[in-house]
PAMI-503139 format. One record per residue (C-alpha): residue number from 1; x, y, z. Coordinates in steps of 0.1 Angstrom, whole numbers. Example, Ala and Ser with C-alpha at 12.3 -4.5 7.8 and 13.67 -1.06 7.14 Angstrom:
BEGIN
+-----+-------+-------+-------+
! num !     u !     v !     w !
+-----+-------+-------+-------+
!   1 !   123 !   -45 !    78 !
!   2 !   137 !   -11 !    71 !
+-----+-------+-------+-------+
This chain:
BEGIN
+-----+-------+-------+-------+
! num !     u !     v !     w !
+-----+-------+-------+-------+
!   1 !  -125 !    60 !     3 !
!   2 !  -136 !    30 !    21 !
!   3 !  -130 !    21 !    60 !
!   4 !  -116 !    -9 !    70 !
!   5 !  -116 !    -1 !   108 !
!   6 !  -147 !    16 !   127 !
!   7 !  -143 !    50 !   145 !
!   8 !  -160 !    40 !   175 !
!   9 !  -127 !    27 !   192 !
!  10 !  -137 !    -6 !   187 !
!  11 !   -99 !   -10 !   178 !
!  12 !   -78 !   -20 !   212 !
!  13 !   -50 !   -37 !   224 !
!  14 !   -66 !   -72 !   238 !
!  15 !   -49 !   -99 !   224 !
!  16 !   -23 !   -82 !   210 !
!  17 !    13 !   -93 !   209 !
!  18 !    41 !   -80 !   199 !
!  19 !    46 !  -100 !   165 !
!  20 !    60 !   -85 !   132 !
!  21 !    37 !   -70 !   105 !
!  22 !    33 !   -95 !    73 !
!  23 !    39 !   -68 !    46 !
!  24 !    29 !   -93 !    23 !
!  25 !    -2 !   -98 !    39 !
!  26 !   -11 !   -63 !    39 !
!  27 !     0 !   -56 !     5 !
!  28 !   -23 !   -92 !    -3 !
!  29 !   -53 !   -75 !    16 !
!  30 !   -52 !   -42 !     3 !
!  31 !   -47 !   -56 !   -35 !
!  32 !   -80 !   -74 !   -27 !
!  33 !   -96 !   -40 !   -16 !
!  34 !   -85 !   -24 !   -54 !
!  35 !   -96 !   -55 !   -66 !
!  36 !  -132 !   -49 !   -58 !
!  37 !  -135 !   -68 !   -29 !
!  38 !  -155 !   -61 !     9 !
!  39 !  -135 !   -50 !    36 !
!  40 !  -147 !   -78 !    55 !
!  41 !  -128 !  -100 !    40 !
!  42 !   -98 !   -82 !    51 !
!  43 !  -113 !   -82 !    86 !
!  44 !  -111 !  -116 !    90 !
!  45 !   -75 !  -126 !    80 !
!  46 !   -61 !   -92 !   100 !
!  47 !   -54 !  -103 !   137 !
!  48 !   -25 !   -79 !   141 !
!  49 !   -35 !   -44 !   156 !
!  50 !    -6 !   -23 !   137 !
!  51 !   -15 !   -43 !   106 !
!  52 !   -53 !   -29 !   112 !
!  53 !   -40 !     4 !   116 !
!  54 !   -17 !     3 !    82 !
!  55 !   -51 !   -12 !    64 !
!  56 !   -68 !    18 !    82 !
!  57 !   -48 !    46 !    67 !
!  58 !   -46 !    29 !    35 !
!  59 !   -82 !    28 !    30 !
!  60 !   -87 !    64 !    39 !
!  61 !   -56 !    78 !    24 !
!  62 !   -53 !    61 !    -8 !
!  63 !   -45 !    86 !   -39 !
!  64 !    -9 !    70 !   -49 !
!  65 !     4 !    44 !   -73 !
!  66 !     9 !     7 !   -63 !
!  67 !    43 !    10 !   -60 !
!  68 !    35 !    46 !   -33 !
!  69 !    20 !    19 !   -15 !
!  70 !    45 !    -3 !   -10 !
!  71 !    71 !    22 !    -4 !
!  72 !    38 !    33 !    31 !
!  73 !    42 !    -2 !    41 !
!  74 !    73 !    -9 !    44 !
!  75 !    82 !    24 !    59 !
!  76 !    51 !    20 !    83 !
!  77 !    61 !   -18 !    93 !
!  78 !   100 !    -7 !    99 !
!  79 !    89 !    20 !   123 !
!  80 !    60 !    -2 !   142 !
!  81 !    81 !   -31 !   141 !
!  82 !   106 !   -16 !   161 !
!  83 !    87 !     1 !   187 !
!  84 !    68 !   -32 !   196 !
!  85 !   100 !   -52 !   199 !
!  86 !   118 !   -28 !   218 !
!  87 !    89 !   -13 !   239 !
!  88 !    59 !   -37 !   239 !
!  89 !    38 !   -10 !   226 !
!  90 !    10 !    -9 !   197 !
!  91 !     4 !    22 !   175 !
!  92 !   -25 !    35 !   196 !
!  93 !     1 !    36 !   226 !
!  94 !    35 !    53 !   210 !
!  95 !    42 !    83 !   223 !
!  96 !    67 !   112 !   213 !
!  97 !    93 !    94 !   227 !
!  98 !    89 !    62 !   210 !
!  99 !    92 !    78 !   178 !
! 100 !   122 !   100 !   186 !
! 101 !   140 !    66 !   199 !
! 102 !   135 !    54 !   164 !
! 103 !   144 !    82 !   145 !
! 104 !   178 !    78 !   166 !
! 105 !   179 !    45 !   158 !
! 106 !   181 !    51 !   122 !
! 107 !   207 !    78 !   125 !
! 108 !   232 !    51 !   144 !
! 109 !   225 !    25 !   115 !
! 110 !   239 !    52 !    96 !
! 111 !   204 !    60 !    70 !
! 112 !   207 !    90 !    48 !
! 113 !   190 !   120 !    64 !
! 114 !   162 !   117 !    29 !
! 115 !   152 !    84 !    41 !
! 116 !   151 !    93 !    80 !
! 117 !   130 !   125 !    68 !
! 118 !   109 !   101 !    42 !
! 119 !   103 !    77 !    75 !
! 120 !    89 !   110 !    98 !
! 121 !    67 !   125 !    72 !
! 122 !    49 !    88 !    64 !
! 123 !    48 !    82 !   103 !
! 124 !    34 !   123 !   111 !
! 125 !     6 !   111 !    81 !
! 126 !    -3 !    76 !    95 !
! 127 !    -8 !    86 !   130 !
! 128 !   -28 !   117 !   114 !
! 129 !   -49 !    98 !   100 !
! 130 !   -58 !    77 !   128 !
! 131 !   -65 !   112 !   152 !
! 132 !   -86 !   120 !   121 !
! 133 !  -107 !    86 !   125 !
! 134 !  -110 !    91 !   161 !
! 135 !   -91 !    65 !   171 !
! 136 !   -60 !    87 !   190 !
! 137 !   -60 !   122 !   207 !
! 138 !   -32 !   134 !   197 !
! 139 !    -3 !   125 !   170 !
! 140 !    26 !   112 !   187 !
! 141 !    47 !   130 !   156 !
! 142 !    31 !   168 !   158 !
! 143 !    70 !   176 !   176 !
! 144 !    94 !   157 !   155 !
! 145 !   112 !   175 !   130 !
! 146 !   129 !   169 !   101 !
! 147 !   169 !   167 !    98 !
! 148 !   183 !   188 !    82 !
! 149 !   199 !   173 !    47 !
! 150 !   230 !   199 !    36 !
! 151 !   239 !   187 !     2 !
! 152 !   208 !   167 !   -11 !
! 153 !   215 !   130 !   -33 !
! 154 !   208 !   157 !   -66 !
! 155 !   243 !   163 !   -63 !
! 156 !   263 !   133 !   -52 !
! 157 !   247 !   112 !   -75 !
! 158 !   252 !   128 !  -104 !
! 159 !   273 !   114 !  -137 !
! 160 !   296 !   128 !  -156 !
! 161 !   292 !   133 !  -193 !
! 162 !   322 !   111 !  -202 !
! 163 !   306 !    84 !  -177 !
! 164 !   273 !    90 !  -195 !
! 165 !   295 !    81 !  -229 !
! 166 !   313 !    52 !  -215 !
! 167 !   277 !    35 !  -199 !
! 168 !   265 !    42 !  -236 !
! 169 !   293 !    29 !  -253 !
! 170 !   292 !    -3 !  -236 !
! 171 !   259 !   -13 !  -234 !
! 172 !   257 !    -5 !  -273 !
! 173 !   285 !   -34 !  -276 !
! 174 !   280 !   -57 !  -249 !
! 175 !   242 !   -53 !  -242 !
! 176 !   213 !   -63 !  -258 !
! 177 !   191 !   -35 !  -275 !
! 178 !   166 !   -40 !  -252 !
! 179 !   190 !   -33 !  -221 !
! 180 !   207 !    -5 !  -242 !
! 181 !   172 !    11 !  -251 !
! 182 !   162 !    12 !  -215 !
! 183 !   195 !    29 !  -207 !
! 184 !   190 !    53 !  -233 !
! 185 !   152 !    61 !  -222 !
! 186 !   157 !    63 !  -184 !
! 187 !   186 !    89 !  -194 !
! 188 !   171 !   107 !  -224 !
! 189 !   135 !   113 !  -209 !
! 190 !   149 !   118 !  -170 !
! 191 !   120 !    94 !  -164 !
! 192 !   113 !    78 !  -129 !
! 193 !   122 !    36 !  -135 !
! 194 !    81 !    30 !  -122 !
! 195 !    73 !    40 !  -158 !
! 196 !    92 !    12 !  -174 !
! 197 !    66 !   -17 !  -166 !
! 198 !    37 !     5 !  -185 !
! 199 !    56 !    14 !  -211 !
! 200 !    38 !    -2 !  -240 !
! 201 !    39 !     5 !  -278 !
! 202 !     3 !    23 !  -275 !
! 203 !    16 !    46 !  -251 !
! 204 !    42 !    65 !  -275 !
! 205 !    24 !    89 !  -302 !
! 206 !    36 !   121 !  -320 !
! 207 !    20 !   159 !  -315 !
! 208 !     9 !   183 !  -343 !
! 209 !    49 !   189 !  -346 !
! 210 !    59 !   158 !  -351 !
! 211 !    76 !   152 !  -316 !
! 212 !    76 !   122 !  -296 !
! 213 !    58 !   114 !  -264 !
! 214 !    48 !    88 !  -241 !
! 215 !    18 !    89 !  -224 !
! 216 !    23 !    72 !  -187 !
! 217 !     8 !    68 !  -155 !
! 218 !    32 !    83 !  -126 !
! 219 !    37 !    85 !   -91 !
! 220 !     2 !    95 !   -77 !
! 221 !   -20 !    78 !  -101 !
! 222 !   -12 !   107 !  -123 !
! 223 !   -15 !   102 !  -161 !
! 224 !    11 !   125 !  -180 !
! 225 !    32 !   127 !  -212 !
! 226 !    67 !   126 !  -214 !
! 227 !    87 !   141 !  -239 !
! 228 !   111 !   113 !  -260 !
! 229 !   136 !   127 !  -280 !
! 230 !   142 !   123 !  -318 !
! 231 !   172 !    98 !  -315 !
! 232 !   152 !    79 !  -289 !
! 233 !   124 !    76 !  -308 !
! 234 !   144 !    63 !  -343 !
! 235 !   161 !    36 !  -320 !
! 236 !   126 !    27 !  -304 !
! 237 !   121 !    24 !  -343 !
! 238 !   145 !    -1 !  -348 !
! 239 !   137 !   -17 !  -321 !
! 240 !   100 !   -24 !  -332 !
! 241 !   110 !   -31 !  -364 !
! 242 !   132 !   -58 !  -352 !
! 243 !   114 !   -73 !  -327 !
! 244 !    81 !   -72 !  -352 !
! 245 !    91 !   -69 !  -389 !
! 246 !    71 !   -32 !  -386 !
! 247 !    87 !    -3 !  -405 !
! 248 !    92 !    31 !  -387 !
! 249 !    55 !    45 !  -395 !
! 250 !    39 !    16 !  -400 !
! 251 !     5 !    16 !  -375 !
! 252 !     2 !   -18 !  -354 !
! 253 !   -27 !   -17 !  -335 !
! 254 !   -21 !   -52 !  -326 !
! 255 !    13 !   -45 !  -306 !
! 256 !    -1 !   -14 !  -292 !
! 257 !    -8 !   -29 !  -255 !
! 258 !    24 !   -50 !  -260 !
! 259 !    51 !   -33 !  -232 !
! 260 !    82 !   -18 !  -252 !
! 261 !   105 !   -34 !  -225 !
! 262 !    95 !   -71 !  -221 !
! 263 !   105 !  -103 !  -206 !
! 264 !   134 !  -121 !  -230 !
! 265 !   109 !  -155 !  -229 !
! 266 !    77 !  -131 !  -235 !
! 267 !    68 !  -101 !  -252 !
! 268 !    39 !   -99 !  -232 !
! 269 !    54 !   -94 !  -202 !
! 270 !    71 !   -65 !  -188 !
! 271 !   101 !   -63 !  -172 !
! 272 !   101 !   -53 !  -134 !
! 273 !   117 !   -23 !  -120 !
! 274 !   140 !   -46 !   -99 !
! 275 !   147 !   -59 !  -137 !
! 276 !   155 !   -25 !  -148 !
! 277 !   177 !   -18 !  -115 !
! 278 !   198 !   -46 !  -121 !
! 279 !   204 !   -37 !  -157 !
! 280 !   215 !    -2 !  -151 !
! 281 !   239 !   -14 !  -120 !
! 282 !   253 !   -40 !  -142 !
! 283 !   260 !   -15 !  -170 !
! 284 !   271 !    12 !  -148 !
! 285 !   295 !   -10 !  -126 !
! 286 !   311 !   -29 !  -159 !
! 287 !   316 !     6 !  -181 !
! 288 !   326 !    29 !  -150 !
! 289 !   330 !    12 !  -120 !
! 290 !   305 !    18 !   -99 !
! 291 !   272 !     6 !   -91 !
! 292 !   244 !    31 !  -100 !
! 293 !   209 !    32 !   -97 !
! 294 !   182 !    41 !  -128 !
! 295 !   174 !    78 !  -106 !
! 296 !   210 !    84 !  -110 !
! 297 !   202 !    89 !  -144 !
! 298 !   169 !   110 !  -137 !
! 299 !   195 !   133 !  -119 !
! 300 !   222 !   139 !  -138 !
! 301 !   197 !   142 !  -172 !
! 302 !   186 !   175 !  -151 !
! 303 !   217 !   184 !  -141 !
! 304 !   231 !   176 !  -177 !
! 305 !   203 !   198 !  -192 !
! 306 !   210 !   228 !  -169 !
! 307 !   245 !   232 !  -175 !
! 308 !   235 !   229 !  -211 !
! 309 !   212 !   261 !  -210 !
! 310 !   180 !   240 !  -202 !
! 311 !   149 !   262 !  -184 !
! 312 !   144 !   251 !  -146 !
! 313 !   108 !   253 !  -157 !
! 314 !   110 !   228 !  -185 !
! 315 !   129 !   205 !  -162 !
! 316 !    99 !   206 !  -140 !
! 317 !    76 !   200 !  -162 !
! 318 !   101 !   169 !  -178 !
! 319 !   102 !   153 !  -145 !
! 320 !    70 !   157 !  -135 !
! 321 !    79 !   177 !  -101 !
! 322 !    47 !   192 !   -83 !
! 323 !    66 !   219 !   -62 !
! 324 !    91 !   242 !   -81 !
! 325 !   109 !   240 !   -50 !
! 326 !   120 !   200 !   -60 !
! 327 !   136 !   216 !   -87 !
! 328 !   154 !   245 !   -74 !
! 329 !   173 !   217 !   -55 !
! 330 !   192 !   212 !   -85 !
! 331 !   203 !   244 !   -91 !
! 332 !   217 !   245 !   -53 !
! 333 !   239 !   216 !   -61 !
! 334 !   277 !   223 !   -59 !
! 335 !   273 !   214 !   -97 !
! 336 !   262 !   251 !  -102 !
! 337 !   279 !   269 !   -78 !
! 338 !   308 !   293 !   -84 !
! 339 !   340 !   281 !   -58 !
! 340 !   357 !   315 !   -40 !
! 341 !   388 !   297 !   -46 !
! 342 !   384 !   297 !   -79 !
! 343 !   394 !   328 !   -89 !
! 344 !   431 !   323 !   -72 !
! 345 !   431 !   290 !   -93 !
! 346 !   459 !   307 !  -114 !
! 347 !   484 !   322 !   -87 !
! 348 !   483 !   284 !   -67 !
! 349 !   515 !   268 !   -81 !
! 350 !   516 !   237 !   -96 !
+-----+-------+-------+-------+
């Protein structure tokens, strides 16, 4: 844990106006700081007091993936943006108010209450941190609650089984394998689409009884296996035997830190999540007519597995859930529920 700003109060408002945060400048400075680098060098390109304070909580709060990071950033620069247009004001000067009149802002652009409640808890942990440095009194967030969600996105953004076949069938014809293996592996393994850039040949290996896994780093710097199934695993076969000439159990320690999905122009390369978004919205919106997302496909692989008998505990443990209570939130879906109405299904005429 390293600090970028001291605790003395050193931080203030002189000079400050109200100016966007560069995202890309942060992300740039804080890339630097993972790259071995002083904080001093971020100290002189920072001039912007909320960017400061982002860098700040960074430093000292840094235990997530890259990609976490990005997610903090742009969540912290939406919410600090806004309050220094609208109300002239810096971090250090926001008060409960501020925050509520953002939080109402979202709700009349119409944001889903999981990304309003996303926003709060980022914005209650950023101003945390800065109490915790000694920079605020008190944390303009300690009163703002989250809203409540009713029926989560586990449930409306689920497919069904024939839509699963159709997305299958199509990209089988119309895709290439690598687009039709990365459909089959975000829906096989429920895995979350920040895996697919690490992915690489060295990463999959087989257990004492002979079943398939893929060693990845997730969401929290976490390293963890994943289970692939057998029909997976025989097409990843394929795959590697057509892309390299290798047969099925064939050991290639030369291809092991070669990615499984790569660039068409470079097998070195991975593809990028935004690569892997587009390929599952193209499939999905050609084969069913609708535009889906890759975690569409983490959801209804749980949901899928429930109704087919599957443990809630071996869910978990497939998608990598810390609390059981993430979980449980697909077996509150509508998806599992039993109707009252149902049961006078047969005296409704037709």
């Amino acid at each position: 844990m390293m600090d970028i700003l001291p605790v003395s109060g050193e931080l203030t408002r002189k000079g400050y106006s109200p100016v966007t945060v560069d995202r890309r400048r942060v992300l740039h400075i804080f890339q630097s700081y993972l790259d071995g680098k002083e904080p001093g060098y971020a100290l002189e390109e920072v001039k912007n007091v909320n960017e400061q304070a982002i860098l700040n909580f960074l430093f000292r709060t840094y235990r997530q993936s890259f990609q976490t990071i990005e997610t903090y950033v742009f969540a912290l620069s939406h919410v600090l943006d806004f309050i220094a247009l609208k109300n002239g004001k810096t971090c250090f000067e926001v008060h409960e108010s501020d925050v509520r009149g953002y939080v109402h802002h979202l709700q009349k652009q119409r944001y889903a209450p999981s990304t309003i409640n996303s926003r709060i808890a980022i914005s209650q942990s950023f101003w945390r941190s800065l109490v915790d440095a000694g920079l605020l009194r008190s944390n303009p967030c300690t009163s703002i609650h989250k809203l409540r969600e009713g029926q989560s996105g586990h449930a409306k953004k689920v497919i069904s089984l024939y839509e699963r076949d159709q997305m299958f069938a199509y990209a089988l014809k119309e895709c290439s394998a690598r687009d039709y293996l990365l459909l089959l592996m975000l829906y096989s393994t429920g895995a979350r689409v920040g895996i697919i850039p690490k992915a690489t040949w060295g990463s999959l290996y087989l257990d004492v009884q002979g079943r398939a896994w893929i060693s990845v780093e997730e969401k929290g710097s976490e390293e963890r296996s994943i289970y692939v199934p057998a029909t997976l695993l025989r097409n990843l076969q394929k795959y590697r035997e057509y892309q390299f000439g290798l047969p099925p159990d064939a050991q290639a320690p030369g291809i092991a830190t070669l990615p499984i999905f790569a660039q068409q122009k470079s097998v070195t390369t991975p593809i990028s999540r935004h690569t892997a978004h587009r390929v599952i919205k193209h499939i999905s919106t050609e084969a069913i007519g609708k535009a889906i997302s890759p975690h569409w496909l983490r959801h209804s692989f749980a949901t899928h597995v429930r109704l087919k008998g599957g443990s809630l505990e071996a869910i978990k443990a497939q998608l990598g859930h810390r609390s059981y209570d993430t979980t449980l939130r697909y077996e509150e879906s509508v998806h599992f529920q039993t109707p009252a109405g149902e049961v006078l299904a047969e005296d409704i005429p037709d």
